[in-house]
C-alpha positions as CSV (number, residue, x, y, z in Angstrom):
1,X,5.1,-25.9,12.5
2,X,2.6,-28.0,10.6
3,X,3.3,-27.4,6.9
4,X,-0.4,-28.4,6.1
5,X,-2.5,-26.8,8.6
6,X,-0.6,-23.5,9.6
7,X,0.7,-22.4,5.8
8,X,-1.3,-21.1,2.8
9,X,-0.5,-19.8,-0.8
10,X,-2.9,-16.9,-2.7
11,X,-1.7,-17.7,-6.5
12,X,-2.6,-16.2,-9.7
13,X,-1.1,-13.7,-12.1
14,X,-0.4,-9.8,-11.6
15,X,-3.5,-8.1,-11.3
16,X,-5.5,-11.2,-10.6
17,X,-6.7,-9.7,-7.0
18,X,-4.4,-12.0,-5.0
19,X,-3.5,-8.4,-2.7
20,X,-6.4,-7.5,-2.2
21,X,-7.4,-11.4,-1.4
22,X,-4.4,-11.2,1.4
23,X,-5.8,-7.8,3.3
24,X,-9.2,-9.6,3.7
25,X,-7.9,-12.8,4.9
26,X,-5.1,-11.0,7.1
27,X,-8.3,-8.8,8.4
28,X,-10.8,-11.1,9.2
29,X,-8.3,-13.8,10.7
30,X,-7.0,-10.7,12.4
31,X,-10.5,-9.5,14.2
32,X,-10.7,-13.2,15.3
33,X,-7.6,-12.9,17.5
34,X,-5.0,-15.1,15.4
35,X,-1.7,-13.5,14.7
36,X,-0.8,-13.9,10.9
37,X,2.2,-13.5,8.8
38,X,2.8,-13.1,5.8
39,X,5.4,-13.7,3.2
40,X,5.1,-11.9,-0.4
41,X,7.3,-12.9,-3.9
42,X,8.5,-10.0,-5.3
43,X,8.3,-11.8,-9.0
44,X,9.2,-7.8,-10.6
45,X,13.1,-8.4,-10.1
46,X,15.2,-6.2,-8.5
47,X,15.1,-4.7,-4.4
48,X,11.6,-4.8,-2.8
49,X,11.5,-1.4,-1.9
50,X,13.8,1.3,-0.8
51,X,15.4,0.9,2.5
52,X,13.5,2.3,6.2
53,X,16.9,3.7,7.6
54,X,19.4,3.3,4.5
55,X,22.0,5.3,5.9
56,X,22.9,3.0,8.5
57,X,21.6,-0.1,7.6
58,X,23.7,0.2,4.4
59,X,26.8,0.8,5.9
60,X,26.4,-1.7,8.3
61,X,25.5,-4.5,5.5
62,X,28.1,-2.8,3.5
63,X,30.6,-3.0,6.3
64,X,30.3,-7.5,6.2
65,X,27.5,-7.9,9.1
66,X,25.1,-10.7,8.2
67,X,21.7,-9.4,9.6
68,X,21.2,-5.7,10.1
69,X,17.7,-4.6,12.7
70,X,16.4,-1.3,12.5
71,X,13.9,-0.5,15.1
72,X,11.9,2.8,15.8
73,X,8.6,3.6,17.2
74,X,7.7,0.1,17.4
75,X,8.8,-1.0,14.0
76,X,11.2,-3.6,13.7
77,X,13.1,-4.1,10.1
78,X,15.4,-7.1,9.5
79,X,17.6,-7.1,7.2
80,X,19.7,-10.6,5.9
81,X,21.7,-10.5,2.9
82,X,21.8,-14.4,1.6
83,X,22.2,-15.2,-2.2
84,X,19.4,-17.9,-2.4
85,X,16.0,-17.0,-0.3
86,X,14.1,-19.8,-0.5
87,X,10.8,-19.7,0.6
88,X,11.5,-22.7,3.0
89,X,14.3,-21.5,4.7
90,X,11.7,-17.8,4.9
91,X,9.4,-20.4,6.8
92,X,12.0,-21.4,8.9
93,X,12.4,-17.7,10.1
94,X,9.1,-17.1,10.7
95,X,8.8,-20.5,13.0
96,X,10.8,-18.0,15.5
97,X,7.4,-15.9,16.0
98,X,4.1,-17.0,17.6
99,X,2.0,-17.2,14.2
100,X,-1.6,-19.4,14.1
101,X,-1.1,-18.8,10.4
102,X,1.7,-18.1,7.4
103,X,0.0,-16.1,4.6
104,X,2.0,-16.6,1.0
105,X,0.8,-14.2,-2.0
106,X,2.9,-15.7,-4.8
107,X,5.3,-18.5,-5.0
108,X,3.1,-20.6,-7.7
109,X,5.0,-23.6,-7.7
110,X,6.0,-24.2,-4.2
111,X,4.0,-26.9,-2.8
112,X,1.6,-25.7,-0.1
113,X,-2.1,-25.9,-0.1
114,X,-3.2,-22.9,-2.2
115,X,-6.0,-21.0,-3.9
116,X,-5.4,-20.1,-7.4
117,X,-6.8,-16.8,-8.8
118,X,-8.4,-17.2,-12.1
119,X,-8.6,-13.3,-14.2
120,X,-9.4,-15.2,-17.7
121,X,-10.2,-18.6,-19.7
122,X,-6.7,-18.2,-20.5
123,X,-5.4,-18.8,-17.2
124,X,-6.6,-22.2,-16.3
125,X,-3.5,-23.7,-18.0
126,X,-2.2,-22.9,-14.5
127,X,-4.0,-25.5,-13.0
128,X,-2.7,-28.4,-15.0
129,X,0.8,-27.3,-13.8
130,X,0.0,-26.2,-10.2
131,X,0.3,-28.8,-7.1
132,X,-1.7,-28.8,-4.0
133,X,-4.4,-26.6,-5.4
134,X,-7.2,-26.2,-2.7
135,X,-9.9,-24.2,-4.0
136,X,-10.0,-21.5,-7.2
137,X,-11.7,-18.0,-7.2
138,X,-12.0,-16.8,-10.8
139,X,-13.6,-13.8,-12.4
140,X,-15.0,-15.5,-14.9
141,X,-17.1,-18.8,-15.7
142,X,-14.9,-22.3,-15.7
143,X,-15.5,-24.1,-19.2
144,X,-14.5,-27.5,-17.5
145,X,-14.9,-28.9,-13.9
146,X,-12.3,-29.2,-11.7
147,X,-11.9,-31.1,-8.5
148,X,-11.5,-28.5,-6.3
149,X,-13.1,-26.0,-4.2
150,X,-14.7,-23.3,-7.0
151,X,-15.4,-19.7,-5.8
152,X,-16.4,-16.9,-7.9
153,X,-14.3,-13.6,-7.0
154,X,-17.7,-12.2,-5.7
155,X,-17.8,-15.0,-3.4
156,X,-15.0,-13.5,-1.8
157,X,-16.5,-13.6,2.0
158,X,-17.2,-17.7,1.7
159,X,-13.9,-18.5,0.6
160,X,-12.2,-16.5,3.2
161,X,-15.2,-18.2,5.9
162,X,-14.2,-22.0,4.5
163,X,-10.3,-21.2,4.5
164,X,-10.7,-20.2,8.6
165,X,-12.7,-23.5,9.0
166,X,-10.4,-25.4,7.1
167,X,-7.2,-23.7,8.9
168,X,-8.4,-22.7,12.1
């Protein structure tokens, strides 16, 4: 997979719209016929969400097996234990299906193009730190320039229409 043309990061802090950023893209890159994936950082600590089938797929992990599928009524639900999930090896994984595009909400300081959220003056310390920043949709006027892409979070629509020329 090309790690420039076929990955892309939504950053910003909790309740800086990146969700709600992700359902458009997915949506509108969906309604042009491109499969998408997407990979979410759970940055809250602890297990993503209770388990689908946690009967069984407990006591199978539980029992030693590596990977654990559940499927039912067209759902499919891996499950891998591994001490260290890195967001490359996630990648990796995902090369396995036939994506046009890799989605990433979080993961701030990996290194693949990105567009950072902006809620308040007091973020933009982010982009001093950040690499590979692409473009920045902020709810509220930038004090300095900056030499990327600049959206306003009501200007939602164009970002998502430049990112599918720039990706697709």
């Amino acid at each position: 997979m090309d790690r420039d043309r076929k990955v892309y990061q939504i950053v910003g802090f909790q309740n800086s719209g990146k969700t709600t950023l992700m359902e458009s893209i997915i949506n509108y890159w969906s309604k042009h016929d491109l499969k998408v994936g997407t990979i979410k950082h759970h940055g809250h600590g602890g297990k993503t969400r209770k388990r689908v089938a946690e009967k069984d797929t407990d006591k199978h992990l539980n029992a030693g097996a590596s990977i654990v599928a559940c499927e039912g009524e067209g759902e499919l639900v891996l499950l891998k234990q591994n001490l260290n999930w890195s967001l490359v090896d996630i990648i990796q994984f995902y090369e396995n299906f036939s994506l046009d595009f890799i989605l990433i909400e979080g993961y701030k300081y990996e290194d693949y193009p990105k567009a950072v959220l902006i809620r308040g003056e007091e973020d933009t310390y982010l982009l001093d730190q950040l690499s590979n920043i692409q473009a920045i949709l902020t709810w509220v006027p930038l004090k300095n320039t900056y030499p990327y892409k600049i959206f306003s979070i009501k200007q939602k629509e164009e970002f998502i229409k430049w990112l599918f020329t720039q990706y697709n």
